[in-house]
Each structure stands twice: as C-alpha cells, then as structure tokens.
N, C-alpha and C positions, 0 to 999 in steps of 0.2 A: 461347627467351630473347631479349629486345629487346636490337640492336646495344649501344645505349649502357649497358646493363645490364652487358653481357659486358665493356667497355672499364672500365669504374670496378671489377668485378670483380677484372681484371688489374692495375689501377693500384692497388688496394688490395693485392693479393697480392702483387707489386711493393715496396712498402714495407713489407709488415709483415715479411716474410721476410727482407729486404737484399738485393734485386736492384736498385733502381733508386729513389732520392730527387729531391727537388725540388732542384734548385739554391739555393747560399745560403738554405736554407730558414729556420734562424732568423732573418734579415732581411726576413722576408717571400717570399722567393725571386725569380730574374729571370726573367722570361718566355723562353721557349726555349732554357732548360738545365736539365740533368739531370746528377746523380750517380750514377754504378754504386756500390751495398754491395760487403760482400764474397762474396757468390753472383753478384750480378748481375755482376760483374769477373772472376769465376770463368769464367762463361757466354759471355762476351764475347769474353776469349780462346781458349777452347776453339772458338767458333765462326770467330777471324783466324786463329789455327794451324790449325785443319784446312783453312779455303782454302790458305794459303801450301804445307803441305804435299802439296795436294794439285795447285795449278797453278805453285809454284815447287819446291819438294825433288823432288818424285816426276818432274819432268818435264827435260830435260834443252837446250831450247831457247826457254826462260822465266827471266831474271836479276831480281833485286831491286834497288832503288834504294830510300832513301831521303829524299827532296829537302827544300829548306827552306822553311819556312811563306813568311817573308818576299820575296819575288824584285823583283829590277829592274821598275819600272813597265812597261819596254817589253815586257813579257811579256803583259801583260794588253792593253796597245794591240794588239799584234799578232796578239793567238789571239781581239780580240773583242768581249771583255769589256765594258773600258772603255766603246765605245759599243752595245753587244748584248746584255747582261745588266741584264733586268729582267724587273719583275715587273707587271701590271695595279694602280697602288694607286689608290683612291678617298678623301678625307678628309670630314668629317663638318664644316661651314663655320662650325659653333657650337663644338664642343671640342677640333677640329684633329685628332680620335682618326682615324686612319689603320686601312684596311681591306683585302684584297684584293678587286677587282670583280670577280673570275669567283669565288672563293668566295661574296663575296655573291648574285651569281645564282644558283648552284648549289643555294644554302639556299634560293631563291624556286623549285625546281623547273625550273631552265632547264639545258639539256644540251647538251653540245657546247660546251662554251667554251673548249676549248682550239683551236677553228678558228675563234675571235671575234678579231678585230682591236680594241683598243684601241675607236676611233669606234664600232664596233656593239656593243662591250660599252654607251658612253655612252648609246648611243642605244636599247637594250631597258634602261639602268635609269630613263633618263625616260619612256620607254615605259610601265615597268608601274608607275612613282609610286615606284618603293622608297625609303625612310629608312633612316638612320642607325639603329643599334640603339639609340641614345638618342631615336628619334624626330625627328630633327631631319633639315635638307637636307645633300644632299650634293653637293661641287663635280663638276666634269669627271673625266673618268678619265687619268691620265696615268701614263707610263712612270717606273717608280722601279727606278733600279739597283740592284742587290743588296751591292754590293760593299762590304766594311768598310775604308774608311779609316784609317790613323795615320801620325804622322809620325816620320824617325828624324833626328837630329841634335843638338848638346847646344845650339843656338842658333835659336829661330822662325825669325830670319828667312831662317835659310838651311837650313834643314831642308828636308828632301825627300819628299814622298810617296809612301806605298808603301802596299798592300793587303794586309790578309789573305789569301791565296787561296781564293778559292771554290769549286776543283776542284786537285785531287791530279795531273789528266793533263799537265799544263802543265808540273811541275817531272820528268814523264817525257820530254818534246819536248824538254824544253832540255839533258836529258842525254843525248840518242840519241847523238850524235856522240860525247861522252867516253865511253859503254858501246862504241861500234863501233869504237873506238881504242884501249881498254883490253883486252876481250874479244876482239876478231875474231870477233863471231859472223855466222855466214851465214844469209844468210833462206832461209825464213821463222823470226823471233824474235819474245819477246816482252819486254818492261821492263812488273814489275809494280809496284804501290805500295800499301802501308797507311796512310794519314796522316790526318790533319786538315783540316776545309776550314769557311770561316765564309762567312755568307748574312744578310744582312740582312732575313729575314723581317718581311715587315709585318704579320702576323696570326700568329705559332708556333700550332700546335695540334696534335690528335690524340694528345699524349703523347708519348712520344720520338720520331711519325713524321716531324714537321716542325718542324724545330730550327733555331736559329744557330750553331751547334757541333756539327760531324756529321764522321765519321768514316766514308772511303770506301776501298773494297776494288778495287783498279784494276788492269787489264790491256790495254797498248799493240802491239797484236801488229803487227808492220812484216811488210807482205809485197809480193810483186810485182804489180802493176797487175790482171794477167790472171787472179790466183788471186783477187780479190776476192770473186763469186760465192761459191765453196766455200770460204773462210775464214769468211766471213758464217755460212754456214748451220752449219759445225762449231762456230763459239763459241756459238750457237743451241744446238745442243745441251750443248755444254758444260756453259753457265750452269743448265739446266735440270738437268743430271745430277746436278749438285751443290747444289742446292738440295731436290732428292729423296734425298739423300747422307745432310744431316742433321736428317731426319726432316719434311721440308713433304710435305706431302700433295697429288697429283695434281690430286684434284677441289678442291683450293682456289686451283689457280692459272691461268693462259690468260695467252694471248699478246695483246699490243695492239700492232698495227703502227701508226706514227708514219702522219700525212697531211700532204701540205706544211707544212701551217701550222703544225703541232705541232714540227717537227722542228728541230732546231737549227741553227744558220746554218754549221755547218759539217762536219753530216751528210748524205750521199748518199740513205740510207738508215736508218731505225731502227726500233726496236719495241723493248718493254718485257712482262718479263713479271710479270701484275697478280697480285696476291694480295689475298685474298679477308676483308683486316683486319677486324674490329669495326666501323670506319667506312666500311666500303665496300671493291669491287675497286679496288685502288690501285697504284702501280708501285712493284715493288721491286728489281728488278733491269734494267738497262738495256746492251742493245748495239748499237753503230754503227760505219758504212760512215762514217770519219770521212775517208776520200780521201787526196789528201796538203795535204790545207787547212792542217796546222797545221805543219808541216815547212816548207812553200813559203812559209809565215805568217813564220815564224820566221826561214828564211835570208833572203828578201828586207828585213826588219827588222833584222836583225843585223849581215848581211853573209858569215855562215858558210858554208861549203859544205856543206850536207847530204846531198848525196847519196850512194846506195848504187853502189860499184862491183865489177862481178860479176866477178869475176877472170879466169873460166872460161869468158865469154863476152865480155869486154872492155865490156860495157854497162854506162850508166851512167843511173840514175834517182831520183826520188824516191821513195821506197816509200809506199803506201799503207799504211792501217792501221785494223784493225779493234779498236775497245774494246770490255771488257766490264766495267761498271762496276757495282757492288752497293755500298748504305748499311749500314756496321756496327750503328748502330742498327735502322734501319728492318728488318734481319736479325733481329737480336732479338726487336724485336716481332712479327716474324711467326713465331719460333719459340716465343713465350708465348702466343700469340692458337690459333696453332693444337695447341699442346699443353695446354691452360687445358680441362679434362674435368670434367666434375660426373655421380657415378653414386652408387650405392646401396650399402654395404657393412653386412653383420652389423646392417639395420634402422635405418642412416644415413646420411644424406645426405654424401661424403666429395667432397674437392676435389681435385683431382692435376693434376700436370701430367706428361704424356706424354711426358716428353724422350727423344729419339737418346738411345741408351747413351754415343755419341760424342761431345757436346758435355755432357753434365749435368753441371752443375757439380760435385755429390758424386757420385763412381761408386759405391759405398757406403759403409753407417753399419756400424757395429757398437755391440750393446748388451750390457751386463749384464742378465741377466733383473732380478736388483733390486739396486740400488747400496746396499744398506745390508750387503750380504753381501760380506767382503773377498777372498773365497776364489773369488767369480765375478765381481767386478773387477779381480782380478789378473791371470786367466786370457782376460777378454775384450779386456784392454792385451796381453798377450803373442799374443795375434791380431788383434789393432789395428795392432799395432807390425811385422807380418811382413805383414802386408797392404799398409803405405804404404809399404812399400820396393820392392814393384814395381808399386802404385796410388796414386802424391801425393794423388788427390783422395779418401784416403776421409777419415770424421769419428766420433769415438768421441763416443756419443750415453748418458747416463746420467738424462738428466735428467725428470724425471714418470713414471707409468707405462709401460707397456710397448706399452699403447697408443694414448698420446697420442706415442707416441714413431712408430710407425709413421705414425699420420695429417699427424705436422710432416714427415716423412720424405717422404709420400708429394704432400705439397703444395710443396716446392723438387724434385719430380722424380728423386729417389735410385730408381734400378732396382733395386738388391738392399738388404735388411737380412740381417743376421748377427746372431743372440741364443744368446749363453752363457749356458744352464742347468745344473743339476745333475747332468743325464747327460753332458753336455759335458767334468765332473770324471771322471767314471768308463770313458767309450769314445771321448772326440778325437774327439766328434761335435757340430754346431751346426744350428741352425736357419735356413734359407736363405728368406726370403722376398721372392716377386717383387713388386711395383709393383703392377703394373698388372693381375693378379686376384688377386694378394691371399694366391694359394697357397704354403704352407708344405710344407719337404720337409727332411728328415735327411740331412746330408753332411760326409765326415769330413772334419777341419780342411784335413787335404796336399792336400783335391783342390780346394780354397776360391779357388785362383790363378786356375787354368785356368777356372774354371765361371763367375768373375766375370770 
C-alpha cells in the first residue's frame, strides 16, 4: 500500500467515524487545525490519562502543574525564544505565498536538512533552479519566528505584548520554585504538564502531525548535576516503555540522536524517538539534557533565587534537568497510523483498527441480535446498563444488521462485542466476540466483567 494511499485512508476513517474533523470546516476550514469527534476525544483522553497515570499517579516523586497559556514576555526573552525560535521560511516573490526551505528541499530529494544552515539551504535552492510550486521565483531564505503574537490591554496604545506559548516547559520553570516551596520535594523530582502550545507554522501539513495548535505531554525531571548521565538514559527508556504500553509497535519505531546542529539551543544532549508515520520516519517523542540553561535563564532574568538547597549536605545548586516531551496529537496519529489493518474476513475485504484495549475509545458494544424483537432489547439494555457501571466506555449498538454492526465496530477499534440472542433468554448466556480474529465463544453473563 503507497504511503500517501495509507494517510488519506486514515484521514477518511478519521472523519467518517468521529475521530478527528477539519477545523472550522463549514468556512472552508483553517489551515493547521483540527477538531477531535466524539471517538476521536474519547481516544485522546484515554491516551493523556494513561500517561498521567502512569508518570504522575503511579509514581510518587513526579507533581502536576498546570500553568497559563498567557505568561510575561520576559519568559520567552529569557528561555530564548524571542530571539531563537524559528523556522527556515522561503516566500514565492510573485504571490508572497510563504514556504518552508528544508521541506522544499526535502520534496526535491535533498537529505540532511536539518544540519543545513539557513545560507546553504539558499544556496542548494539556487543551486538546483527550484520554483515556487506556482512556478514562479523564490526570494532568499530567511529565519521566520514561530511565535503567535497578541495583545492585552483595553487601550492600543498602551497594550502590551504577550505570546501564545509555543512550548508547555516554560510555564514548568517558572513554577519550580513555587512547587519546591509548596511541596518540599527533594531530588531527584519531577513537574509534569498537559497543556496547549501555538507555532506559527509556515506550511501545516501531514494531518494533525504538523499543526498550529498542538497539545504536549511534558516532563521536567530536576536533578543533580552528577546524575545527568543516568537520568538521560532512564527517561530513554522510560519514553519508549510507554509508547510500547499503548500498543506502538517496535519495528515501527528507532532512535534519532540530535547532531549539533539539530539540537536546540538549550540542549546538552538530544534524540528523538522517530516513528514510522505514513509520511515517513518522523519524531514523536523527544528527550533532552536541557542542563540548567533554563533555571540559570530564568533567575538571572528575573532575579529569583533558584537554587536547590540540600539540607543533608548543606549544598547548594542549580539543578539540571532532564525533559521528556511527546505531542498529544502527533500520539494519536501514530496510534491510527499504526493500528489502521486491512485483512480479509468471511470473503471480505474488512478495515479495523488495532487498538490497545487500554486506550480504545469503546471498550465494548453490546448488541440485540435484532432490534425489532423487544424481549432481546430489553435484555441486551439490562447487560448494557451492568456493563457501564464498571466500563463508561462501552456503546449499545442496534443499529443495521448484525453484521454491519460488527464491521462499524471493528473499524473505530472496539475489542470485544456482546450479542444477546434467543439462548441468551433461556441460559444467561451471550455471544463474545474478539476484534481482531473475528472468533466467537459462549459466555455466561456474570463472567462478562472480568473477561472484558
């Protein structure tokens, strides 16, 4: 199946289901947004709560914060931003339509552009003649910040500017102190976040991988200087354990270590681990040796005293700190990309998707064998209704056949179905079937909890 075959696939599966619409669609929609349905919001959370619970509940030296979109401009002066967030953009000198230059390359078969300097991205696209995709010439390449501008105040001229933020880590730095004042936690800690962050993409594409409105899953681990080494390599694995948690597959993913030039201006050390999207091996999850760049950033800008003092040894320092940062969408997409199956069932060609039991949005359906009968719709509500009391996400399913019902089931990812039939009246017995081969087995209602 050709990449871009597989991607409009999913983006058709995607909407016809309710996982995931265009933004503002009746207006035409806006380039680099996206709406979750109600499956694809279903999916979305099941896939932020099982991180949360898995690196903030279950662990007991990992605290939550949740900081504000909005922050003091000096936040972005000082961690960077301001002058250090940008992108390669190229402009087209006839319709002013705006481009990324290493995606352009990239489409011309040029590799390695993320170790291109600005000047040698200009210089291989005069090199190889490239145009505009309208045909026309293209200016210079120059640095375009990412950052979303607005202003707050009820008067221009005295309004202030402030940004969207572009990253979620920022509003964890600027709380370390009020967590280590509040808490008293001792290192090694970590402050984690779920939030929002905006990017002024000059070209959005790939589908919800490369948005203006993205939604990041973040953890600031503060630790001592000397443990940097083996904090690195345990959030290394960390990240991977939990990405194989809920249901990514092995051979679809690899490590990319960062090279100078790749690495951000306030990483020691990085790598990324790529997964193996429709449009290529791409980054989806990202960890770094962030030092104390953004601490030492912050107090000498502020004036705050940041540092950690060790009670127990009378020391006193900046703490280092290791991120592991993952994109809530770009999660999703790689959990439709790699659960998106096409096999063969009863001499048809059937679509499914392969979801974790632990993130699917319906954990089961339950059907009447036929809705037109009231004596096996009543009975399949009274096991419908004892089901969602200790599974919220099942769905009582009546509608078309029995099995059109299985195949809509089997293409939003439901691992089990339940069908009350007419022996079902006579011995508190139903029909259990799995997903993903298809097989059907008899099982009495009481043991219906545990087996699901």
């Amino acid at each position: 199946m050709k990449e871009n075959d597989t991607m409009e696939k999913i983006v058709s599966l995607a909407k016809r289901r309710g996982f995931i619409y265009q933004g503002s669609e009746i207006y035409g929609g806006l380039a680099g947004t996206w709406d979750y349905g109600p499956l694809g919001v279903e999916l979305k959370n099941n896939i932020t709560q099982n991180w949360w619970d898995t690196f903030v509940k279950k662990k007991e030296d990992i605290f939550g914060v949740d900081s504000s979109i909005l922050m003091n401009s000096k936040v972005w002066e000082a961690s960077g931003h301001v002058d250090g967030f940008h992108d390669p953009m190229i402009e087209d000198v006839k319709n002013h339509k705006r481009y990324r230059a290493d995606h352009i390359l990239e489409e011309n078969g040029v590799e390695n552009t993320d170790d291109m300097s600005v000047e040698e991205m200009d210089a291989k696209i005069k090199e190889l003649g490239l145009k505009s995709p309208s045909g026309n010439e293209f200016g210079s390449v120059q640095q375009f910040n990412m950052m979303l501008k607005t202003e707050l105040g009820a008067v221009e001229s005295t309004a202030s500017t402030v940004y969207l933020r572009p990253e979620t880590a920022q509003g964890i730095f600027t709380n370390y102190k009020n967590v280590l004042d509040s808490i008293h936690p001792k290192l090694p800690f970590g402050i984690a976040q779920i939030g929002k962050a905006f990017r002024n993409e000059i070209t959005p594409r790939d589908f919800i991988f490369r948005v203006r409105e993205l939604e990041q899953m973040e953890i600031q681990f503060f630790i001592h200087p000397d443990d940097q080494e083996s904090a690195y390599e345990n959030w290394k694995k960390n990240a991977w354990d939990w990405l194989t948690s809920i249901g990514l597959e092995e051979k679809d993913m690899k490590w990319h270590d960062h090279t100078e030039k790749e690495r951000a201006h306030y990483a020691s050390v990085a790598t990324d681990i790529n997964f193996n999207f429709p449009h290529g091996s791409k980054e989806l999850h990202g960890i770094h040796n962030r030092t104390d760049f953004d601490l030492s950033a912050h107090a000498k800008k502020s004036g705050a005293n940041l540092e950690y003092f060790n009670q127990e040894t009378g020391e006193k320092f900046i703490p280092y700190v290791i991120e592991s940062s993952v994109g809530v969408g770009r999660t999703v997409l790689a959990v439709l990309s790699g659960a998106y199956t096409e096999d063969e069932m009863d001499g048809e060609t059937r679509v499914y998707l392969k979801l974790s039991p632990n993130i699917a949005p319906v954990k089961v359906a339950v059907f009447p064998l036929l809705k037109n009968k009231p004596e096996l719709v009543a009975k399949a509500r009274e096991v419908f209704d004892e089901i969602k009391k200790v599974i919220p996400n099942a769905m009582f399913d009546d509608n078309g056949n029995i099995g059109k019902r299985y195949r809509r089931q089997d293409e939003i990812g439901t691992p089990k179905c339940v069908t009350i039939d007419f022996d079902t009246l006579e011995d508190d017995t139903v029909t259990v079937r799995d997903r993903d081969s298809g097989k059907q087995e008899r099982v009495k209602i009481e043991e219906l909890k545990s087996l699901i």
